[in-house]
C-alpha positions as CSV (number, residue, x, y, z in Angstrom):
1,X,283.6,82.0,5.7
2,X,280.0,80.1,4.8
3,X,277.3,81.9,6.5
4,X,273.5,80.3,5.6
5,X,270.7,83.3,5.4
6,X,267.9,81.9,4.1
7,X,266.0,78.5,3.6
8,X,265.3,77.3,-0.5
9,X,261.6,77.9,0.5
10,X,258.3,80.3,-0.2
11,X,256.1,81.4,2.7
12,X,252.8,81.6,3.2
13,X,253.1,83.9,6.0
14,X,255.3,86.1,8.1
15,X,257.4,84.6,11.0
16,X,256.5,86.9,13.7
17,X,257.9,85.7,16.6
18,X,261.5,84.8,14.4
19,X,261.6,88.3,14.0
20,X,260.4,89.3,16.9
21,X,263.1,87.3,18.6
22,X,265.7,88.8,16.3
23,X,264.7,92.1,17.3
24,X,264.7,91.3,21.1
25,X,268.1,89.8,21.2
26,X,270.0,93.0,19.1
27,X,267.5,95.5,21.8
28,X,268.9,93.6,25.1
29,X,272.3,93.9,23.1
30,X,272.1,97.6,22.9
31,X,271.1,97.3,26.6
32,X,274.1,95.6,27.6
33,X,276.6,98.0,25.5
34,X,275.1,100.8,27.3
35,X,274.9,99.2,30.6
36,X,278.8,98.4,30.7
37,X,279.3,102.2,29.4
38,X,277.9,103.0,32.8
39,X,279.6,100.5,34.2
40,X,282.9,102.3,33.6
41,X,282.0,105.6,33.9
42,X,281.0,104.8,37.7
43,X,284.2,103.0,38.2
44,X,286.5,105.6,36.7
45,X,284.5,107.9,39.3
46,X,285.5,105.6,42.3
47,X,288.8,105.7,41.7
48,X,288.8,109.4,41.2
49,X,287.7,109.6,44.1
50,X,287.7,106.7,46.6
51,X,291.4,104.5,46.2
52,X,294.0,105.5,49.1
53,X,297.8,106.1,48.0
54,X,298.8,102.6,49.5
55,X,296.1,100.8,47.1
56,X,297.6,103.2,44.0
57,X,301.6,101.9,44.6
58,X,300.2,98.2,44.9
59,X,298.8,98.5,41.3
60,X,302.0,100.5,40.2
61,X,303.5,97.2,41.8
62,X,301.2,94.9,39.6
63,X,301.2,97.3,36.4
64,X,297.5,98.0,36.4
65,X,295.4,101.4,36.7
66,X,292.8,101.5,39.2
67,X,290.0,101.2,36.4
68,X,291.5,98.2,34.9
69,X,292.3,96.2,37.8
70,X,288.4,96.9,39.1
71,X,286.5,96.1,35.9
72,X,288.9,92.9,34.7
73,X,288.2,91.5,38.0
74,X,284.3,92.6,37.9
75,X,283.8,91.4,34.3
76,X,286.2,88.1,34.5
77,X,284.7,84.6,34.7
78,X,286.5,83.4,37.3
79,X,286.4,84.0,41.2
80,X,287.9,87.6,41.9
81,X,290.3,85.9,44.3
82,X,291.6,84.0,41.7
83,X,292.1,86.8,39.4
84,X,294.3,88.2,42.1
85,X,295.6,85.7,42.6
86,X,297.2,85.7,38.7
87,X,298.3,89.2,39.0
88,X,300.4,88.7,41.9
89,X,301.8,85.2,40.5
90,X,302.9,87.1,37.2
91,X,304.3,90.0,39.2
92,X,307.9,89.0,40.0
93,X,308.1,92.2,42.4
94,X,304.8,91.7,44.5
95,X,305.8,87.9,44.6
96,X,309.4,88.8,46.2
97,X,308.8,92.3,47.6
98,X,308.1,92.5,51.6
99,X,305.2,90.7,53.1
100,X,305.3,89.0,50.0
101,X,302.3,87.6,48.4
102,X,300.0,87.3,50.4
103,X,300.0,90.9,52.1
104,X,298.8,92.3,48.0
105,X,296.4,89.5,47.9
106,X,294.7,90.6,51.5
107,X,295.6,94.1,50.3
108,X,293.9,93.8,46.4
109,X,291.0,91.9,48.0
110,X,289.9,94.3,50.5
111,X,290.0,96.9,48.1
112,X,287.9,94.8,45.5
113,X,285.3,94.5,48.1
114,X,284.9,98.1,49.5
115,X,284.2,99.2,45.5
116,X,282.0,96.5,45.2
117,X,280.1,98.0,48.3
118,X,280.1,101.2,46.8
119,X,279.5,100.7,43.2
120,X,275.9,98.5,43.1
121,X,276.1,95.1,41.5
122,X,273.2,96.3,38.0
123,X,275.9,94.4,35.6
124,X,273.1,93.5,33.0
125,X,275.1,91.0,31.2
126,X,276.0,89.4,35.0
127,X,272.4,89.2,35.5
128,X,271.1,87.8,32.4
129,X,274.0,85.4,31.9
130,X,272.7,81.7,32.8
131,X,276.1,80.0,35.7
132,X,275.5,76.2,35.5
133,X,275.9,75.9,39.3
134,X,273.1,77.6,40.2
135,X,270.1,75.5,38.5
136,X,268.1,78.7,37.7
137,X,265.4,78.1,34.9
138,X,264.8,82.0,34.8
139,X,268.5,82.6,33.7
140,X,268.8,79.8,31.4
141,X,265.6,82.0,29.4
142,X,267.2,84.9,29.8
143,X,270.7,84.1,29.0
144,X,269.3,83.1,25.1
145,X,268.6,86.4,24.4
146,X,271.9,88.2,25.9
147,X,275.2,88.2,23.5
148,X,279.0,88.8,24.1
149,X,279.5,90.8,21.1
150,X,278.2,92.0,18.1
151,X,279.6,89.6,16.1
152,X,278.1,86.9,18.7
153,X,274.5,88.6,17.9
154,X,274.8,89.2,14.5
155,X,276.5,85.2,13.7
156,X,273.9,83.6,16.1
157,X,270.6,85.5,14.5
158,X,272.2,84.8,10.5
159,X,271.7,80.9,11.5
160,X,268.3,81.5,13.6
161,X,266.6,83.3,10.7
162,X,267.8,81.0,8.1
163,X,266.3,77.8,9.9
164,X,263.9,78.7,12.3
165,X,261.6,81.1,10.5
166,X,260.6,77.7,8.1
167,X,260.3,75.9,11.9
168,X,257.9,78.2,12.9
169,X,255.4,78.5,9.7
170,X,255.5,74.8,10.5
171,X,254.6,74.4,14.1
172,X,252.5,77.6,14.8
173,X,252.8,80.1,17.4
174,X,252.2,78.0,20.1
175,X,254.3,75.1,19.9
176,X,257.3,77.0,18.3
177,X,257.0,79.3,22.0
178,X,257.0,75.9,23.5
179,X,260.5,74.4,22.0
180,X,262.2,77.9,21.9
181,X,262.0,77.3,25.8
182,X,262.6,74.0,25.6
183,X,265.8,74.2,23.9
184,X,266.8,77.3,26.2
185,X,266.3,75.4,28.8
186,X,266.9,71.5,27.9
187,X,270.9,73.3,26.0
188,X,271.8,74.6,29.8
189,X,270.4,71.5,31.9
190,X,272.8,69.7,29.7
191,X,275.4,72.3,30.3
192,X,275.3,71.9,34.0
193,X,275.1,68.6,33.9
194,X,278.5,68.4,31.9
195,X,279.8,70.7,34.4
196,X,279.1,68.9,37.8
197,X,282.3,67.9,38.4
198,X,284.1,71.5,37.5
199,X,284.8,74.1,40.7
200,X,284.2,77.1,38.9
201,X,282.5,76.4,36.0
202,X,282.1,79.5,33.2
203,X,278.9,81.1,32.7
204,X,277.0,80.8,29.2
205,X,275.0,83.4,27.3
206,X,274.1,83.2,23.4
207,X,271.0,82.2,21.1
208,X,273.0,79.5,19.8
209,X,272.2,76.8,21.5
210,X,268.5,77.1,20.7
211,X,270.0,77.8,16.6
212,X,271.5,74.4,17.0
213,X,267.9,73.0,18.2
214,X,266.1,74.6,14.9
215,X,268.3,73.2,12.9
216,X,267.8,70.0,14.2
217,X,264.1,70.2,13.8
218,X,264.4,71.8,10.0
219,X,266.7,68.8,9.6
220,X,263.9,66.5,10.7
221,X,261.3,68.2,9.2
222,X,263.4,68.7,5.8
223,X,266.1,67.2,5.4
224,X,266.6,67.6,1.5
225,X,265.7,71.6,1.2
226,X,268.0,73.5,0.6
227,X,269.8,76.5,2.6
228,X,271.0,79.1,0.7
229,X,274.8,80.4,1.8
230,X,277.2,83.3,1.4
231,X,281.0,82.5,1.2
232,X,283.4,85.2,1.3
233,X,287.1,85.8,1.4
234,X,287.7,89.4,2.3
235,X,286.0,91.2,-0.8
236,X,285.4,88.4,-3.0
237,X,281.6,86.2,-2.1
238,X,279.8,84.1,-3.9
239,X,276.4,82.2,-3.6
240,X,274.9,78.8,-3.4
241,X,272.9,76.2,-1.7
242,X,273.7,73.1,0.4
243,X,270.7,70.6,1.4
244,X,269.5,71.2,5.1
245,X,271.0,67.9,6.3
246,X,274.1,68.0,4.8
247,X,274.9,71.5,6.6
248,X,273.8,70.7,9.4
249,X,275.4,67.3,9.9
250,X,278.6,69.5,9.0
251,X,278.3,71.9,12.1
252,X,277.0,69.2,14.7
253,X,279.9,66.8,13.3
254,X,282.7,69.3,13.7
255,X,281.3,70.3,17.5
256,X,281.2,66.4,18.6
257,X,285.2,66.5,17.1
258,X,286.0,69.9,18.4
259,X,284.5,69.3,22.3
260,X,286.5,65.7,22.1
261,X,289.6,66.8,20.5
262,X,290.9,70.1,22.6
263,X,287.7,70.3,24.7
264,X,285.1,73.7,25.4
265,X,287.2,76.5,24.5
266,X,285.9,79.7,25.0
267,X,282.1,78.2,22.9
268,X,279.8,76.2,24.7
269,X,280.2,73.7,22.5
270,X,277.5,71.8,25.0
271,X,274.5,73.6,23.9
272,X,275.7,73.5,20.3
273,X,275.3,69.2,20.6
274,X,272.8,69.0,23.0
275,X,270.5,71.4,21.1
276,X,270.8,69.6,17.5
277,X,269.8,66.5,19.0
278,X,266.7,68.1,21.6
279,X,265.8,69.8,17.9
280,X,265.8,66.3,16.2
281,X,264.1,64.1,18.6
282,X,261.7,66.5,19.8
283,X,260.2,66.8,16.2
284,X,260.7,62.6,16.4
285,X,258.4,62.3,19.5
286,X,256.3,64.9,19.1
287,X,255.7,67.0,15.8
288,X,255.2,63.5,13.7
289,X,251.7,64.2,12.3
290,X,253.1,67.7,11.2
291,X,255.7,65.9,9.5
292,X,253.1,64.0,8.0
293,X,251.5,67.0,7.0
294,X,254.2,68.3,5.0
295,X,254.8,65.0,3.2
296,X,250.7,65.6,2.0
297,X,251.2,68.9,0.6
298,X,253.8,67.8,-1.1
């Protein structure tokens, strides 16, 4: 595995808001752990206390305890009816049994919808999370700063530090606020737009999008330093350095053959693309004379 960490370079300064930005994302992270904790505790209560017999033999029927069934459903990308849906399709004996299919899927969903009526919607995740469909501008900020997992967090803020702490010596407070939210927000208009045509189109939640976007502007603004790397198989790692344009072109390349090859995945590999190239030409339209600063202190 190649992981970058740092950029070939000296600082006159401390990054603040690179850290600080680090420091946020890990902090919601922790939120979001702890949030689903609750989450399960509450639902493991409602069953205890809530499910009829009738709803307990329909998930004997379809395999599942009543926790599981609630939280895959509540946590799952897709439409809860759907997820029914799959259950009963891949449960010969609720498929064949009497009534058939769709007395569980009337049966599953009411049940879904009195726990959702009596266990409040305060999924944190849920509610940072940016869904294309809904055009918000709010959750398209917030969902930068929310992760999947800790190895989501921890991959996403190795590349951010590496190449945006250099970005942000370079532009200054100010106009490195103004194209972190630029990139959050240009990565997911570009997401939606990619997914007009979808019904249920997956939400998206990650920094990396806006990683892509400071590397794109490092790339602009220095192409030939060079980003020192990790690579490690299992116990054995070694150093060295690749130049900024080379690594980058690397990652961007291997997103535009992955997305065209077998499509999304479970990455949006949509943000990745779209945020190298808002990184790129937003230093080529806007942050010129900087660029012509740099080539003076040279």
């Amino acid at each position: 595995m190649f992981i970058p960490y740092k950029a070939d370079l000296v600082f006159n300064r401390i990054p603040f808001l690179t850290i600080i930005v680090s420091i946020v994302c890990i902090a919601i992270y922790i939120q979001q752990v702890e949030n689903e904790s609750l989450l399960v505790t509450e639902t493991q209560s409602y069953c205890d206390q809530n499910t009829s017999r009738g709803f307990q033999r329909t998930l004997k029927t379809i395999k599942l305890s009543c926790p599981e069934f609630l939280l895959q459903i509540r946590l799952s990308e897709s439409e809860p009816k759907e997820e029914i849906q799959d259950y009963i399709f891949e449960t010969q004996s609720a498929r064949t049994s009497i009534g058939g299919q769709e007395y569980f899927e009337s049966f599953l969903t009411e049940a879904y919808e009195q726990y959702i009526l009596k266990v409040p919607d305060h999924y944190l995740t849920d509610q940072l999370t940016y869904k294309p469909e809904t055009w918000y501008i709010s959750n398209m900020i917030t969902s930068a700063f929310a992760h999947g997992s800790w190895s989501h967090v921890i991959g996403n803020l190795f590349f951010f530090l590496a190449f945006s702490a250099a970005v942000e010596i370079i532009l200054g407070l100010f106009w490195y606020s103004y194209a972190f939210l630029l990139l959050a927000v240009g990565t997911n208009v570009f997401y939606s737009l990619y997914t007009l045509m979808e019904v249920n189109p997956a939400p998206t939640l990650g920094l990396s999008g806006v990683v892509m976007g400071m590397m794109g502007l490092f790339v602009y603004f220095l192409p030939k330093t060079k980003i020192k790397m990790i690579f490690f198989i299992i116990v054995f790692f070694k150093r060295f350095m690749v130049p900024a344009w080379i690594l980058v072109g690397i990652y961007f390349g291997l997103d535009v053959y992955t997305l065209l090859d077998s499509g999304m995945g479970g990455v949006n590999l949509i943000a990745h693309i779209s945020g190298a190239a808002i990184g790129f030409f937003m230093g080529y339209f806007l942050f010129k004379s900087k660029k012509q600063f740099l080539k003076e202190q040279q």
